[in-house]
C-alpha positions as CSV (number, residue, x, y, z in Angstrom):
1,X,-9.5,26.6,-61.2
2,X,-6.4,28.5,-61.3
3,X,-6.2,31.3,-58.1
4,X,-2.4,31.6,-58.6
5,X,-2.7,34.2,-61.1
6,X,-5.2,36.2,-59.1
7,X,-2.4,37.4,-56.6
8,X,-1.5,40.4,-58.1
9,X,-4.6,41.7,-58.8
10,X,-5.6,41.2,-55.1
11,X,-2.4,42.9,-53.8
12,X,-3.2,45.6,-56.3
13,X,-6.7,45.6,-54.9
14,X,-5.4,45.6,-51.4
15,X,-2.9,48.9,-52.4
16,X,-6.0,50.6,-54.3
17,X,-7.9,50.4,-51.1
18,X,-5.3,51.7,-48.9
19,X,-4.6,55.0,-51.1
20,X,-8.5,55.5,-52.2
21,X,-9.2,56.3,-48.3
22,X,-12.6,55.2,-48.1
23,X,-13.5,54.3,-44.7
24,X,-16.5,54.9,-41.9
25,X,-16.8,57.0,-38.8
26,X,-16.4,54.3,-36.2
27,X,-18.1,52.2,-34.7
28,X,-21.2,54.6,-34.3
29,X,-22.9,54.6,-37.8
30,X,-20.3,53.8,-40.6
31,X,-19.9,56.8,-43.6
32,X,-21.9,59.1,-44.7
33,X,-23.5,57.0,-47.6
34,X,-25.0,55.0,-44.5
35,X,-22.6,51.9,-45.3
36,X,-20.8,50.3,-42.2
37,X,-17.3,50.4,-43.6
38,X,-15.6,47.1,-42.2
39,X,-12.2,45.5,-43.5
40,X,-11.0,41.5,-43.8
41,X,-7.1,41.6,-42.8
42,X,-4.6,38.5,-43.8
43,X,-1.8,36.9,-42.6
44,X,0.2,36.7,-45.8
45,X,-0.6,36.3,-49.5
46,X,-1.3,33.0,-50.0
47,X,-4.2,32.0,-53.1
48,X,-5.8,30.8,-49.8
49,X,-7.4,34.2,-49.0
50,X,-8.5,34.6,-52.8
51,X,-11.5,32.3,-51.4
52,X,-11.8,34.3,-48.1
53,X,-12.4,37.1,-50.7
54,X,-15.1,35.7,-52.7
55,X,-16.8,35.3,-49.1
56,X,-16.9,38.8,-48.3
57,X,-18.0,39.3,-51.4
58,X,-21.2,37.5,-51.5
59,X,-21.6,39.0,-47.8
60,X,-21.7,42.6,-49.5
61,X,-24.2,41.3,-52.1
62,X,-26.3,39.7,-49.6
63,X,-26.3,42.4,-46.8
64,X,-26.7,45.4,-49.2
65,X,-25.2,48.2,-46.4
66,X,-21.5,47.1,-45.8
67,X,-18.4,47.7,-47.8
68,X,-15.3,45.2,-47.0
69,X,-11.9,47.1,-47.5
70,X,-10.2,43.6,-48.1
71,X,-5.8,44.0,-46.9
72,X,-3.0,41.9,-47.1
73,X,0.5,42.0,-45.8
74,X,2.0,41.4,-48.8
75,X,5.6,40.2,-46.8
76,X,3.5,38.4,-44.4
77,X,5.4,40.8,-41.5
78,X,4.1,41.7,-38.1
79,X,5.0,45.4,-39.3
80,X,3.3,45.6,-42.7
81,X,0.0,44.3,-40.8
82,X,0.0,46.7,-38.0
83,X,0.7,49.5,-40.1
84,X,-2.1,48.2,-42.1
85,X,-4.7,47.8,-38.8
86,X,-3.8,51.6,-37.7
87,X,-4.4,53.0,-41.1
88,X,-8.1,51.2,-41.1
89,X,-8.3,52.7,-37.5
90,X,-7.2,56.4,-38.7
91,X,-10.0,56.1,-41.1
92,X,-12.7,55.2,-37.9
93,X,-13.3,52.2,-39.7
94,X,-16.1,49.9,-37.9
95,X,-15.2,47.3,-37.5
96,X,-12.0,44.7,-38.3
97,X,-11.8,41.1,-38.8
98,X,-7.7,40.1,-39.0
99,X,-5.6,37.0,-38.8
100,X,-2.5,38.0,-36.1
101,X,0.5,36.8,-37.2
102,X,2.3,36.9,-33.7
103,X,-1.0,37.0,-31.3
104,X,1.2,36.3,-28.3
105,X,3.5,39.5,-29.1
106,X,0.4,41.7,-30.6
107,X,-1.7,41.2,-27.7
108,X,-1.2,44.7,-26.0
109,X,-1.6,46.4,-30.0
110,X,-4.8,44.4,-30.7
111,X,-5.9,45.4,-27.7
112,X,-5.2,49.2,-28.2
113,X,-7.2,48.1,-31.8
114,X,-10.4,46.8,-29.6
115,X,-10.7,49.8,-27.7
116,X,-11.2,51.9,-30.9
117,X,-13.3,49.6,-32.8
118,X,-14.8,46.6,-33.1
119,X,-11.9,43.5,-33.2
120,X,-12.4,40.1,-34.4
121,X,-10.0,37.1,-35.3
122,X,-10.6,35.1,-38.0
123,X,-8.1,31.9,-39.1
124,X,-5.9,32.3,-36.1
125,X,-6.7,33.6,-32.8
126,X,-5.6,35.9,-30.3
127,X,-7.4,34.5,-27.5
128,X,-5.9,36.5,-24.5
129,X,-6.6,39.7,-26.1
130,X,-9.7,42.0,-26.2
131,X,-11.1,40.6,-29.3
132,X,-14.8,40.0,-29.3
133,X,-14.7,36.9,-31.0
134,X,-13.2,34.3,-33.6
135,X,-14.3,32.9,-36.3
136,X,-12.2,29.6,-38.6
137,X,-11.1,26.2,-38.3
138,X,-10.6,24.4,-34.4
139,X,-7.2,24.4,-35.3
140,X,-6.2,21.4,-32.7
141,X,-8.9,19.7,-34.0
142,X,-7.5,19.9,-38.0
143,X,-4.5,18.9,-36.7
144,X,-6.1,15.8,-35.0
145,X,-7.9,15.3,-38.5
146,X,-4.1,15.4,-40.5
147,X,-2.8,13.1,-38.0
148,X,-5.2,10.8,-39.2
149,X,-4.4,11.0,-43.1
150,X,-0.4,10.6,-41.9
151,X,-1.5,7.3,-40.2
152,X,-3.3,6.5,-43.0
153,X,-0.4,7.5,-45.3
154,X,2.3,5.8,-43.5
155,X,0.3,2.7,-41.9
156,X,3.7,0.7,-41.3
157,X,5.1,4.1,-39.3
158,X,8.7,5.7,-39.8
159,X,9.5,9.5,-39.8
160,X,7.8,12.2,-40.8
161,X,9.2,16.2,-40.9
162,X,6.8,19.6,-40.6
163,X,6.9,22.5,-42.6
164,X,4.9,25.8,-41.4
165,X,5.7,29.6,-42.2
166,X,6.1,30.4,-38.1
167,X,5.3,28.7,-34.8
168,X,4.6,32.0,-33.6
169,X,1.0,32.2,-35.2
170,X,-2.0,30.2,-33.1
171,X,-3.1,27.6,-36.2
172,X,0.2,26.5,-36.6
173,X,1.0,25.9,-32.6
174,X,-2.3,24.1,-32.7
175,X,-2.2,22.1,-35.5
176,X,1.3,21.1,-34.7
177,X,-0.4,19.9,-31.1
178,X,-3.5,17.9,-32.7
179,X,-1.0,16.2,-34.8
180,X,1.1,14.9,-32.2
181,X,-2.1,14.5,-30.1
182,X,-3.4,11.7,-32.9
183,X,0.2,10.3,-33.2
184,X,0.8,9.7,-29.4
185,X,1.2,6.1,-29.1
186,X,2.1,5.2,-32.8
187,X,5.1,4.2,-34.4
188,X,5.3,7.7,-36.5
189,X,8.1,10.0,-35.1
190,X,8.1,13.2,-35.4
191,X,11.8,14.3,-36.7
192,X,11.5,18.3,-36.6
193,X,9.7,21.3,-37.4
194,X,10.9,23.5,-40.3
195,X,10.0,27.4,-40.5
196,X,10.4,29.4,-43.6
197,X,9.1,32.8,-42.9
198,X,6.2,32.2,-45.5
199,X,8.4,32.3,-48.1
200,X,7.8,29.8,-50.7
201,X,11.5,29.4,-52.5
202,X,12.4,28.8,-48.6
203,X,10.0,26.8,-47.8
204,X,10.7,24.3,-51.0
205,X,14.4,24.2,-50.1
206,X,13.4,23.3,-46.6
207,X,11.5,20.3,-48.1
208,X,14.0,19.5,-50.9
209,X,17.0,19.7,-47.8
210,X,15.2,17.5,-45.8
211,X,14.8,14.8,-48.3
212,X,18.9,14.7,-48.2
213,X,19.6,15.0,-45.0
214,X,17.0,12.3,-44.1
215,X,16.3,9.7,-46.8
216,X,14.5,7.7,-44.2
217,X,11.9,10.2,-44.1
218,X,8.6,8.9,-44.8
219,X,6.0,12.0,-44.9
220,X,6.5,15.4,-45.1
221,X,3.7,17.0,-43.8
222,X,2.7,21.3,-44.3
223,X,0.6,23.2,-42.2
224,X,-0.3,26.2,-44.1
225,X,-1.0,26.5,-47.5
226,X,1.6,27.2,-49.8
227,X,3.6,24.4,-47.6
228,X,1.4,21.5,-49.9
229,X,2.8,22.8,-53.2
230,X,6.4,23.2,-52.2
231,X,6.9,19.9,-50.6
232,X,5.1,18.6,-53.5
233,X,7.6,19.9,-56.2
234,X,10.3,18.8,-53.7
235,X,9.6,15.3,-53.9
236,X,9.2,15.6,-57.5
237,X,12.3,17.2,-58.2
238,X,14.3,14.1,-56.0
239,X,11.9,11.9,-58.0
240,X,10.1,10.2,-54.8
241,X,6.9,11.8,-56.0
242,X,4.4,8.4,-54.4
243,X,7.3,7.2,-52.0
244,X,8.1,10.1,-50.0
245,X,4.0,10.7,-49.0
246,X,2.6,14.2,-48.4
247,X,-0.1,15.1,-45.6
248,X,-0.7,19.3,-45.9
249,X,-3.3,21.9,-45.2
250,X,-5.4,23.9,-47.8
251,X,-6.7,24.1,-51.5
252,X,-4.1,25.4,-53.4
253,X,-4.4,24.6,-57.1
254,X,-0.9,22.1,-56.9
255,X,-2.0,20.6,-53.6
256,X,-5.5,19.5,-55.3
257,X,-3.3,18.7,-58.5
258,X,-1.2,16.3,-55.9
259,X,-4.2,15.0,-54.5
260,X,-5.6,13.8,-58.2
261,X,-2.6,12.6,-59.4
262,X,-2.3,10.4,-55.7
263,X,1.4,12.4,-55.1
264,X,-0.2,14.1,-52.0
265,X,-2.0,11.9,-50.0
266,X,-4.5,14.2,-48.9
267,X,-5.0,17.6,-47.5
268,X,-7.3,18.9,-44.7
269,X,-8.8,22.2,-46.0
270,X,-10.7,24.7,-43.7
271,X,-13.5,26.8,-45.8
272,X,-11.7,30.4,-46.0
273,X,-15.1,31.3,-48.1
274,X,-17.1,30.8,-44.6
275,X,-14.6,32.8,-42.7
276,X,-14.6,36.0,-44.8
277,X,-18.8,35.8,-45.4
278,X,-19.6,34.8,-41.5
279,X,-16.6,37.5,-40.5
280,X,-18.4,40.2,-42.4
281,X,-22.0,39.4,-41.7
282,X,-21.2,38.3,-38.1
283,X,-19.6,42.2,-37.8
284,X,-22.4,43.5,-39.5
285,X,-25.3,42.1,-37.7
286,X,-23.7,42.6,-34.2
287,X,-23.3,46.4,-35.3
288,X,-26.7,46.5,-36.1
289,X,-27.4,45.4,-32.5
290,X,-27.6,41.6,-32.7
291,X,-25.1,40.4,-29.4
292,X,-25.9,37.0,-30.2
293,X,-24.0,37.6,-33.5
294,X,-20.5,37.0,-32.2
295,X,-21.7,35.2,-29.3
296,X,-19.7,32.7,-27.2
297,X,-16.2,33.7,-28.3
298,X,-15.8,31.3,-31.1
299,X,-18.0,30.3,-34.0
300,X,-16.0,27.2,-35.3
301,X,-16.5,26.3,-39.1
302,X,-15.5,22.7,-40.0
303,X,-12.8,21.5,-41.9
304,X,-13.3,18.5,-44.4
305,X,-10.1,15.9,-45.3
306,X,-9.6,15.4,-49.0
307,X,-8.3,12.7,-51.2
308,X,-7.9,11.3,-54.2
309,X,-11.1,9.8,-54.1
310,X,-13.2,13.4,-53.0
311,X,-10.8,15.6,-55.0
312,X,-12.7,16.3,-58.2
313,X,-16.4,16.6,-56.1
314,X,-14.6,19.5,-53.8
315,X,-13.4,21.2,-56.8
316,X,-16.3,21.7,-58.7
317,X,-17.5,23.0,-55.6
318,X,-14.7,25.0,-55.2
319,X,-15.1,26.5,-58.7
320,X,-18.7,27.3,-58.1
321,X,-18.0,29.0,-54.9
322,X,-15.3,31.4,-56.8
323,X,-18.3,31.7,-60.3
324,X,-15.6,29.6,-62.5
């Protein structure tokens, strides 16, 4: 499997949807073909979201009377995804399903978002704001489950460093708390947390810095996506690929490569797949007048923990998942 190359046909997608102006009527009926017009809205444009993709997808093929209008913030900026949410809303789209990249600062805009249509979180929450529900991983929870691999990494202890693209977004500020919630008591310290804006030439440096600056360090451990793959090239690059370990988040095509090749230890991944299908036929069906839809404010899909010995199983899967 190799989603790499597919991100510049889904920005081009994403672009092609924003200038072909399709869209419904709000959240009273959808567009005049009868279609509820709902849209899927990232946090960056990480392979990650190729998967989310191929879930609303199969949610359009199954359902039959939705079209997704699928969006990415290309520069992963606060400003390129509202400008995105109030173009979907000047179209009276139906409803939106987004990940908020700063929830605690885009509280009073989602909720301006909610009053015009029907607002849902998906892979990171903004729990204090009017959303109706969320849908992805229990992020404190994933956290917990990477604290685990990092114990089981580093059984002896010693230092370990973070790598995230913000602190600002919900998954990372709960990951980073499960994390030190499994590790409280251990012999593991936790040195720092390094940002990089999710940019991946930063975020490799921030890896490839910290092996220098620390050469005591033990585990490096990401907690988004594209994190897995740059602090894997770090460590080969300083040649400590198997000495330095790696604990990281997600199912990039070089984390899973780490993983086989026992370079990356292992890798908690969520199932981005269940959060764009559930997102679109949760929206759908609670449209359509089923409130138990997007009941109870969170519909929690597990994550699994993957390693060397589980790697090849959850690709095949993987591959069948995206028709490879």
């Amino acid at each position: 499997m190799r989603i790499l190359k597919y991100i510049p046909l889904l920005v081009s997608l994403s672009i092609a949807f924003a200038l072909s102006g399709c869209g419904g009527s709000g959240q009273d009926g959808g567009n005049a073909g009868g279609k509820l017009q709902l849209a899927f809205v990232t946090n960056n444009a990480a392979p990650f979201w190729i998967i989310a993709k191929a879930g609303c997808d199969q949610a359009m093929t199954e359902l039959g009377d939705v079209e997704v209008d699928f969006r990415i913030p290309s520069s992963g900026s606060t400003s390129e995804q509202r400008q995105i949410l109030d173009d979907l809303l000047a179209r009276g789209i139906d409803g939106i399903a987004v990940s908020p990249i700063d929830p605690a600062n885009q509280t009073a805009f989602l909720n301006r978002v909610a009053s015009q249509t029907l607002l849902i979180c998906h892979d990171s929450d903004a729990s204090d704001s009017d959303r109706v529900c969320y849908i992805g991983t229990d992020n404190v929870a994933a956290g917990v489950e990477a604290g685990k691999l990092i114990k089981e990494a580093i059984p002896d202890g010693g230092k370990i460093m973070l790598f995230v693209g913000t602190l600002d977004a919900q998954n990372a500020q709960e990951r980073y708390k499960g994390i030190q919630q499994e590790l409280e008591g251990s012999n593991i310290e936790i040195i720092d947390v390094r940002t990089d804006d999710t940019d991946r030439v930063r975020a490799q440096k921030n890896a490839e810095d910290t092996l220098v600056v620390h050469p005591d360090v033990a585990c490096l451990v990401g907690l988004w996506s594209y994190n897995g793959p740059a602090l894997y090239n770090a460590v080969k690059s300083a040649e400590k690929a198997g000495e330095v370990k790696i604990v990281c988040f997600d199912e990039e095509d070089e984390t899973l490569t780490g993983v086989a090749a026992g370079h990356i230890y292992g890798t908690v991944v969520q199932q981005p797949y269940e959060f764009g299908r559930q997102a679109i036929t949760r929206m759908r069906n609670h449209l359509q007048g089923d409130k138990e839809a997007l009941a109870g404010g969170q519909q929690i899909v597990p994550t699994l923990s993957i390693k060397q010995d589980t790697v090849s199983e959850f690709q095949a899967r993987l591959n069948e998942l995206l028709g490879n």
